[in-house]
C-alpha positions as CSV (number, residue, x, y, z in Angstrom):
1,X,0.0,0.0,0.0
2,X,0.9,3.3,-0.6
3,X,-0.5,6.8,1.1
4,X,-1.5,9.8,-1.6
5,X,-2.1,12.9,1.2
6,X,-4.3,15.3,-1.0
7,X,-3.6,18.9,-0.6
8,X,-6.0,19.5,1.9
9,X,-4.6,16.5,4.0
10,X,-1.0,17.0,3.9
11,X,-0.4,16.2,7.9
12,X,-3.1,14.1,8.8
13,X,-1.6,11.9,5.3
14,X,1.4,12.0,6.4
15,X,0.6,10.8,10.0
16,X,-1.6,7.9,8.3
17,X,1.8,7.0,6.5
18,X,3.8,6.8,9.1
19,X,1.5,5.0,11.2
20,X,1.4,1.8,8.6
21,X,5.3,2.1,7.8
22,X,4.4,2.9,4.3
23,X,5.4,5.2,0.9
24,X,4.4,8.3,0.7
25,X,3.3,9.8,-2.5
26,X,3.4,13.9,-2.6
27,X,0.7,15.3,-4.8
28,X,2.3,18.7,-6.3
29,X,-0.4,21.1,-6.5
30,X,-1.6,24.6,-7.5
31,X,-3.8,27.0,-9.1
32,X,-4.2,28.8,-12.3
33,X,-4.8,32.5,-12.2
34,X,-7.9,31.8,-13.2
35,X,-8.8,29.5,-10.4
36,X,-8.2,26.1,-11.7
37,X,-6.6,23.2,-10.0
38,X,-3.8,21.9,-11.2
39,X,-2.7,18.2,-9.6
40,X,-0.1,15.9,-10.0
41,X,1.5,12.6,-9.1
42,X,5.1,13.2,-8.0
43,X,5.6,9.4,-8.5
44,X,4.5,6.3,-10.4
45,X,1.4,4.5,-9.2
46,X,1.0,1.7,-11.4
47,X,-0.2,-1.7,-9.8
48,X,-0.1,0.4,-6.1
49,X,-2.9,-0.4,-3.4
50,X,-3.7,3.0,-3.3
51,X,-5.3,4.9,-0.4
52,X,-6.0,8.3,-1.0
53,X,-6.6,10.6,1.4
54,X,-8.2,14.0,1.1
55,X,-10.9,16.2,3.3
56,X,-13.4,18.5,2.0
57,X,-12.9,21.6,4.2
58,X,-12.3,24.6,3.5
59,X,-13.8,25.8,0.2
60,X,-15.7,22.4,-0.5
61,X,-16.8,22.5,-4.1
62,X,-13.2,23.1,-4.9
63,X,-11.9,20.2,-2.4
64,X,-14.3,17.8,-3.7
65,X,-13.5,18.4,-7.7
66,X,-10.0,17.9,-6.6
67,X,-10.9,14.6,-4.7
68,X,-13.0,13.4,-8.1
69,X,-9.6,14.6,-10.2
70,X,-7.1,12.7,-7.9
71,X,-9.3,9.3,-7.8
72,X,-9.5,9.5,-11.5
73,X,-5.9,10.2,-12.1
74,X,-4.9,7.4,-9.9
75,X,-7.2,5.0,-11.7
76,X,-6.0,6.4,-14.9
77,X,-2.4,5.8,-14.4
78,X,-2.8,2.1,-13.2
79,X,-3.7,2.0,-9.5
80,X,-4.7,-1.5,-8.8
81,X,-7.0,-0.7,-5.8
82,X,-8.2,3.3,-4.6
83,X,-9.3,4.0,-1.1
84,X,-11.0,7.1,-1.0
85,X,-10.6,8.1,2.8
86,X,-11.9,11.5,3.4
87,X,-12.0,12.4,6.9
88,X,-14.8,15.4,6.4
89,X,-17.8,14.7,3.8
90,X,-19.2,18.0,2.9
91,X,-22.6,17.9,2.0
92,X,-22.7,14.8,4.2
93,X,-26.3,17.3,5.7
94,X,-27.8,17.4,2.4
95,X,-28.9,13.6,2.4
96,X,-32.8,13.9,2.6
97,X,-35.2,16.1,0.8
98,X,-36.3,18.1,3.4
99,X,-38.8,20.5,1.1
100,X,-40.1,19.9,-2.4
101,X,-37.9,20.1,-5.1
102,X,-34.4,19.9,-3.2
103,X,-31.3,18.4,-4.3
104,X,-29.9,15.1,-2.5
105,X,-26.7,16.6,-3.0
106,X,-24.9,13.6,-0.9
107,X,-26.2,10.8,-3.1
108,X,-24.7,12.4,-6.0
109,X,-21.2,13.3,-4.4
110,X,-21.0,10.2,-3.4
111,X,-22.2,8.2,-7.0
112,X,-19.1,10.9,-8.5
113,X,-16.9,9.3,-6.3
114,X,-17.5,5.7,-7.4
115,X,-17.9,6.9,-11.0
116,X,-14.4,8.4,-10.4
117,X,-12.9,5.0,-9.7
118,X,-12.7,4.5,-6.5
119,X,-13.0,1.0,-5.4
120,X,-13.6,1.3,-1.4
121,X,-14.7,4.5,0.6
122,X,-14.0,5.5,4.0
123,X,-15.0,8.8,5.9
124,X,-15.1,9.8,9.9
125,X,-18.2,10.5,11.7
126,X,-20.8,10.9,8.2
127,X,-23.6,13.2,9.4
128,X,-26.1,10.4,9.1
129,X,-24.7,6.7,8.3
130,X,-27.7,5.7,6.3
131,X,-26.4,7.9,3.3
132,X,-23.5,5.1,2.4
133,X,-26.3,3.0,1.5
134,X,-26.0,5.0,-2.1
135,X,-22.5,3.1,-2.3
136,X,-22.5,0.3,-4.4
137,X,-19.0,-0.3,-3.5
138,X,-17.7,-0.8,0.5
139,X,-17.7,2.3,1.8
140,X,-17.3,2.7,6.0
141,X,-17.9,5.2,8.5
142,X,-15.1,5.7,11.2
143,X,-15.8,6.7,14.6
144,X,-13.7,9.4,16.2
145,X,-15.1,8.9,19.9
146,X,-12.8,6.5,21.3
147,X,-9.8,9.3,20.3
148,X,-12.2,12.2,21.7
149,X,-12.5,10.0,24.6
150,X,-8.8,9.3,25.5
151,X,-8.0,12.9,24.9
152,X,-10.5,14.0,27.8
153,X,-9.4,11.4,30.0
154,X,-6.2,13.1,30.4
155,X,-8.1,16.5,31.3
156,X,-8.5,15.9,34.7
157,X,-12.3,16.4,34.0
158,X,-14.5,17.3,37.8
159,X,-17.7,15.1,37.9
160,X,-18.1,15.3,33.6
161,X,-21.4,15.5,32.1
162,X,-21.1,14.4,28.4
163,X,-23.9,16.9,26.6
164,X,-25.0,16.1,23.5
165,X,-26.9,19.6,21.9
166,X,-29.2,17.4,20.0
167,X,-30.9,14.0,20.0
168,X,-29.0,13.4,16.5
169,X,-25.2,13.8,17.9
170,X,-26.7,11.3,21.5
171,X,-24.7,8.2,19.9
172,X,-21.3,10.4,20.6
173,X,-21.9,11.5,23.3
174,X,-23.3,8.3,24.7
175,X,-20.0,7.0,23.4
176,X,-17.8,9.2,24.8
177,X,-19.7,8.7,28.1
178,X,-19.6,5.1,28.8
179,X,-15.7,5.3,27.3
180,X,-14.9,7.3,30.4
181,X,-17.6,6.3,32.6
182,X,-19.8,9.5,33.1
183,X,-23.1,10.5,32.6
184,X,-24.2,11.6,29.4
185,X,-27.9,12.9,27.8
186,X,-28.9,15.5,25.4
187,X,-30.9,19.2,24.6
188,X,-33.0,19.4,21.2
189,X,-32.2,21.4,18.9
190,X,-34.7,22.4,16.1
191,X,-33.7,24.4,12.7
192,X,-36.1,26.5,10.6
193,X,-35.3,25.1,7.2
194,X,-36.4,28.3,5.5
195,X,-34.2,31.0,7.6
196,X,-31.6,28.0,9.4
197,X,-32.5,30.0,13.1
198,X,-31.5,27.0,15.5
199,X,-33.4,27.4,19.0
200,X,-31.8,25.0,21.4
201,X,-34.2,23.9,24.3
202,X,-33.3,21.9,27.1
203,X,-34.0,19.6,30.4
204,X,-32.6,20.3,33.5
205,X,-29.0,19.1,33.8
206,X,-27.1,19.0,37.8
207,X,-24.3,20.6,36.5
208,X,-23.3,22.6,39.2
209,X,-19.9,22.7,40.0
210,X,-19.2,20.0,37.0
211,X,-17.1,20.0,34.0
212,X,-19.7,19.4,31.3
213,X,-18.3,18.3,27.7
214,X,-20.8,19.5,25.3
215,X,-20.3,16.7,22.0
216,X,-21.1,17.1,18.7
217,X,-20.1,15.8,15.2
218,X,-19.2,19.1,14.1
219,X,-19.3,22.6,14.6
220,X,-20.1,25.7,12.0
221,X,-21.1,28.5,13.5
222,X,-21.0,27.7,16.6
223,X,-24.9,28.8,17.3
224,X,-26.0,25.3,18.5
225,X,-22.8,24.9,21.3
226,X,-23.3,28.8,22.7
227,X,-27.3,27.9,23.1
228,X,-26.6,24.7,24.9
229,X,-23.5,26.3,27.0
230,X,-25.7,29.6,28.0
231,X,-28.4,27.0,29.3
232,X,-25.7,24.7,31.8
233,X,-23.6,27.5,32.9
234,X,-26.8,28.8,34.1
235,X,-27.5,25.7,36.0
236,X,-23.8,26.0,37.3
237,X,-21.1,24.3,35.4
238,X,-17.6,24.9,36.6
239,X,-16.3,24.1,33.1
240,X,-17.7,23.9,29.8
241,X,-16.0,21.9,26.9
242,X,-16.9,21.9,23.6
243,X,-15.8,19.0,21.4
244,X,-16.5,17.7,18.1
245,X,-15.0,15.8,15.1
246,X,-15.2,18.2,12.5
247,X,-13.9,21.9,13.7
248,X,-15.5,23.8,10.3
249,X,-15.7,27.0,12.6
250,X,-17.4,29.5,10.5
251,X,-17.0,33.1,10.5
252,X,-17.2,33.8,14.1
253,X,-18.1,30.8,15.7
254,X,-14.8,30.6,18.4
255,X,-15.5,33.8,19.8
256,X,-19.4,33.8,19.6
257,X,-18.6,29.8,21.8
258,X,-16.7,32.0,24.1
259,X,-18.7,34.8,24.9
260,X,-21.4,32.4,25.6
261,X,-19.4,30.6,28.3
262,X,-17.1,27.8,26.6
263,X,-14.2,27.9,28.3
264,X,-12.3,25.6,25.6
265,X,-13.1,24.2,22.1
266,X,-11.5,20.7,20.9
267,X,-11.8,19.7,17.5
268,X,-9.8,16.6,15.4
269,X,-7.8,17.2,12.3
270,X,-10.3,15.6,10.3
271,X,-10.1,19.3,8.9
272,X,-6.9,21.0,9.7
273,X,-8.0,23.9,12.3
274,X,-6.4,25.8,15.3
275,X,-8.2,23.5,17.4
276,X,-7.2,20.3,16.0
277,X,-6.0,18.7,19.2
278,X,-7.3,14.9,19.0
279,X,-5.6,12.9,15.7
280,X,-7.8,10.6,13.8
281,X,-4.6,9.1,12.0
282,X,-4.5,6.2,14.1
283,X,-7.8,4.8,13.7
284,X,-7.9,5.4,9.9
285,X,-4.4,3.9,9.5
286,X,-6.1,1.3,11.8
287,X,-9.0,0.7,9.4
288,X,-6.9,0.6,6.5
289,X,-4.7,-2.0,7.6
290,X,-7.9,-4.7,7.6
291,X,-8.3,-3.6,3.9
């Protein structure tokens, strides 16, 4: 096997590499002045177990044209077997029809993908896990919580409450929970799908005097942690800790978290941020080596 980090995973590739004691293959990359991507193979490929490597985040429509270039490329100059990993799936929300006449955009990223030639799919925390169903190759979803886990158990966390700000992101922090053996439950979150307002209701947590992690698969901007971290420093909290997979952090999402009370934001390097504490290499060089 050989590694391909795309220009948008540079780091996290190269960690992957490392991990599995393998080649690493450089892509040199650029653009034209008038915007264009221009990619490239720094070495042969030809009969390689290939596994590519390459998030969507920032600027997505661009990252995922150069994901559909490199897969082709590879396949084109003799790759014998392409794993797409891509740590972030934008458009990974997009993957019901929530009013008439919408686009499914997930289904047809992902149907690109295998059109481009890729032969086996991976990602890491997929907003919903029923959209690899589209596949009809072997694609998997990765779970970061056991590396979100291990990072807070060497926080020193007071009585932690694991808070997830919606019923939809209760697996992680269920997971998280029982991985270090604390409580764990979750607010509901409701969007208007016309405007995207987010109002953020919730139960009555004990948080007093308690670090509470508030979990998520990702963050954007940063609307649905602040709601959630307004309501349990009201009830208390000594701490609040805002984790999540994928650290998009939109406009002014870190200080908006802040001023409503988070006291520190944690994010992986599925998407290369200045909050990417927690490394997913490991399990993804982990997942691959079953391939």
């Amino acid at each position: 096997m050989i590694v391909v980090p795309g220009p948008s995973s540079t780091k996290l590739g190269g960690k992957v590499a490392e991990i599995l004691g393998v080649r690493k293959v450089d892509v040199e990359y650029k653009n034209f002045p008038d915007g264009e991507s221009y990619l490239r193979l720094s070495e042969a490929v030809s009969g390689e177990e290939v596994a590519l490597i390459h998030t969507t985040y920032p600027h997505p429509d661009k990252r995922i044209l150069e994901l559909l270039l490199l897969i082709n490329t590879l396949k084109d100059l003799g790759a014998r077997h392409i794993t797409a990993v891509v740590p972030y799936m934008a458009y990974a929300r997009q993957d019901s029809r929530f009013r008439e006449g919408e686009a499914i955009s997930i289904n047809t990223i992902f149907r690109l993908i295998e059109g481009a030639g890729a032969d086996e799919f991976i990602t890491v925390d997929v907003h919903k896990e029923f959209s690899l169903k589209v596949f009809g190759i072997e694609a998997k979803n990765i779970r970061a919580a056991e590396a979100i886990a291990e990072y807070l158990r060497g926080m020193d966390l007071v009585r932690p409450y694991i808070l997830s700000p919606d019923r939809g992101a209760l697996k992680i922090a269920q997971s998280i929970g029982e991985r270090l053996g604390a409580e764990y439950g979750n607010f509901e979150k409701t969007r208007d799908r016309i405007s995207g307002a987010i109002t953020v209701k919730g139960e009555r947590v004990e948080a007093r005097g308690r670090d509470v992690v508030i979990a998520d698969d990702l963050i954007s901007t940063g609307g649905t942690i602040a709601s959630a971290s307004k309501i349990v420093k009201g009830e208390g909290a000594r701490r609040v800790i805002a984790v999540c997979t994928h650290p998009l952090l939109v406009g002014d999402a870190l200080p908006k978290m802040r001023g409503a009370g988070v006291d520190e934001v944690i994010g992986t390097d599925t998407i290369e941020s200045e909050v990417s504490r927690i490394s997913v290499a490991q399990l993804i060089a982990k997942e691959l080596s079953k391939s």
